[in-house]
C-alpha positions as CSV (number, residue, x, y, z in Angstrom):
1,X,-3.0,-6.1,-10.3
2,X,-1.1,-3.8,-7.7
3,X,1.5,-1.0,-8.6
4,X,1.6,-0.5,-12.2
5,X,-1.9,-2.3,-12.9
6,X,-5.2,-0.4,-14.4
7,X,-6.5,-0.7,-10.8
8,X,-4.9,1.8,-8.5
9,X,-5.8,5.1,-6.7
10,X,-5.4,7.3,-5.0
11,X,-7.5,9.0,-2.1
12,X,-6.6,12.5,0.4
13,X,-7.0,13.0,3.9
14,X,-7.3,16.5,4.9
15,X,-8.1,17.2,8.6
16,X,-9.2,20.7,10.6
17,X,-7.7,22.5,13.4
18,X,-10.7,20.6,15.1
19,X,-10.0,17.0,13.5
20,X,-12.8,17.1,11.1
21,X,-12.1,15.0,8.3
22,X,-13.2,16.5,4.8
23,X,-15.3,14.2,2.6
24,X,-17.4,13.8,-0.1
25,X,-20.4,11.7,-1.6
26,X,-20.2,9.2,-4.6
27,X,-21.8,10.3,-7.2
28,X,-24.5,8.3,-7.1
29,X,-25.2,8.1,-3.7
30,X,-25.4,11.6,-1.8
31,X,-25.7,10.0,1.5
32,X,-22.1,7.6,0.9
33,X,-19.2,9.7,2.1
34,X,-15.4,8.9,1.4
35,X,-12.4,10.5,1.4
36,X,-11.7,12.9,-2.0
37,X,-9.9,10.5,-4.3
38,X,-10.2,8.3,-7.6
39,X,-8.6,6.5,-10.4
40,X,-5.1,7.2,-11.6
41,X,-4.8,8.9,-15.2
42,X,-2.7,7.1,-17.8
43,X,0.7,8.9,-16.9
44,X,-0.4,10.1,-13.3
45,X,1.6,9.2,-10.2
46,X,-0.2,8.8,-6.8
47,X,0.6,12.3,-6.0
48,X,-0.4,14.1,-9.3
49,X,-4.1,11.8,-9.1
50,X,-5.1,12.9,-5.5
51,X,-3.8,16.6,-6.5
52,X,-6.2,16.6,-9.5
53,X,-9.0,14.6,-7.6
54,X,-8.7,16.9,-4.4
55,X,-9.0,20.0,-6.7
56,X,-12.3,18.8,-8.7
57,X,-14.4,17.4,-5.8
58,X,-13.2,19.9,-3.1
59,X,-12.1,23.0,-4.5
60,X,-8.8,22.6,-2.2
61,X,-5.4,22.6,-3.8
62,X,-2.6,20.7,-2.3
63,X,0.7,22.8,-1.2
64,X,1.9,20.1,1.2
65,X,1.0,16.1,1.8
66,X,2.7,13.1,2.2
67,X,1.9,9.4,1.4
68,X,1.3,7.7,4.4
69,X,-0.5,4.4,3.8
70,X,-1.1,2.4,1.2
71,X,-3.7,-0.9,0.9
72,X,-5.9,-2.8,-1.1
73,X,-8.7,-2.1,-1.0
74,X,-11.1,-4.4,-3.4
75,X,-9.2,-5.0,-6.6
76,X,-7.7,-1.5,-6.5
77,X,-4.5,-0.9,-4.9
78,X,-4.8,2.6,-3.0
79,X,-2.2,5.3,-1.7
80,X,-3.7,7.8,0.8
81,X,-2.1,11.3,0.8
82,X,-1.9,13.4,4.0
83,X,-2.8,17.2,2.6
84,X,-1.0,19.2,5.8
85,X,-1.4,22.7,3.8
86,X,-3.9,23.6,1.0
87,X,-5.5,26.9,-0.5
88,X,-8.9,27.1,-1.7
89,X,-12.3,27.2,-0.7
90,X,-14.7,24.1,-0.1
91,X,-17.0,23.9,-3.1
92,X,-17.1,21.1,-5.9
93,X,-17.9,21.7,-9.5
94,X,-19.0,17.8,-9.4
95,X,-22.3,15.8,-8.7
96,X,-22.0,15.2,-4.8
97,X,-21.7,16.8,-1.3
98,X,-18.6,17.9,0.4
99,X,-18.7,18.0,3.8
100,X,-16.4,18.0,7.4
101,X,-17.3,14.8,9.4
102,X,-16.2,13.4,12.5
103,X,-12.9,10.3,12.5
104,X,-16.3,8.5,14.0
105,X,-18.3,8.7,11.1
106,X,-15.6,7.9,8.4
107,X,-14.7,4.9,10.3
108,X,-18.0,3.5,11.2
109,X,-20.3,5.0,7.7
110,X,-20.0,4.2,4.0
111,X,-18.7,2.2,1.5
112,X,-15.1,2.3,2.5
113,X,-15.2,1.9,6.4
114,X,-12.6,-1.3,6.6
115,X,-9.7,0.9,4.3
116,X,-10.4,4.0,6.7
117,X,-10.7,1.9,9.8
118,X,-7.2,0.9,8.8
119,X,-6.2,4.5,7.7
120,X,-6.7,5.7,10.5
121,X,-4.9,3.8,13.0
122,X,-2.1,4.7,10.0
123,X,-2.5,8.4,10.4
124,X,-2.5,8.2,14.4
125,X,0.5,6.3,14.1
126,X,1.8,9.0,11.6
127,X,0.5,11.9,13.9
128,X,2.4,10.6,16.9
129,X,5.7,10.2,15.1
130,X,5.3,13.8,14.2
131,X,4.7,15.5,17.8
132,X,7.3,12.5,18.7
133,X,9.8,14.2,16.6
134,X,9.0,17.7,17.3
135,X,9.2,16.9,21.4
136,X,12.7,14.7,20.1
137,X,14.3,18.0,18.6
138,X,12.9,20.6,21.2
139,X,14.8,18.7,24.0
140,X,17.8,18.3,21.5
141,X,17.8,22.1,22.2
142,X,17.6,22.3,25.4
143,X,20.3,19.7,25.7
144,X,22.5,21.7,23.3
145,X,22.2,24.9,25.2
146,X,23.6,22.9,28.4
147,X,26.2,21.2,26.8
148,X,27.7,23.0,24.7
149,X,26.9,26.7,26.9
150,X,27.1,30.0,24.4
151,X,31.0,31.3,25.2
152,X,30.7,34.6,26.8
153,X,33.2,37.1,26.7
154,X,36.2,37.9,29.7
């Protein structure tokens, strides 16, 4: 099992401006809620699968996302993708409920709460690294403009 195997997936995280976490119901249980994801296609990457899953459960189509975490989770090996930009409206042509929840309840509610326990300490982790970055190459700026000072002319 693992990379390569019949057993892998692949799910997408898609948070709002307000840190609502988009997800949807299993099919046969409207009231369980995980993130927007399944099975890899024959020929599918990681990538291509949450695209396609994202697109028929949500409505929303991927411009942007990164993998960020990866697990086991049961027998299937799982990559998360972090959707940063999409287009689209929330609708599904599925069976199911989409919704915007709280970090709360996809950590504490449904079938999957250990992988997005674990998720989302990953995202956090991802999250800071970013604004870590962003702070890194604002002050490389300011630094810059001290250092080496625009010539002016004499």
């Amino acid at each position: 099992m693992g990379l390569g195997s019949e057993y892998n997936a692949a799910c997408v995280l898609v948070v709002d401006e307000d840190q609502r976490v988009l997800v949807v119901s299993r099919k046969e249980d409207a009231t369980d809620f995980g993130l927007p994801g399944g099975n890899l296609e024959k020929g599918e990457d990681f990538f291509e699968a949450a695209k396609r899953e994202l697109e028929e459960e949500t409505g929303l189509i991927i411009l942007g996302g990164t993998a960020f975490f990866t697990e086991y989770c049961g027998h299937y090996f799982v990559a998360t993708i972090f959707c940063h930009t999409f287009t689209g409206t929330v609708g599904t042509r599925e069976e199911g409920v989409v919704k915007w929840t709280s970090w709360e309840d996809v950590i504490t509610n449904g079938s999957f709460v250990e992988y997005n326990a674990k998720m989302k300490k990953a995202y956090d982790y991802y999250n800071d690294s970013l604004i870590r970055s962003a702070r890194l190459q604002e002050g490389a700026k300011l630094v810059s403009k001290y250092v080496n000072p625009p010539k002016t002319e004499q």
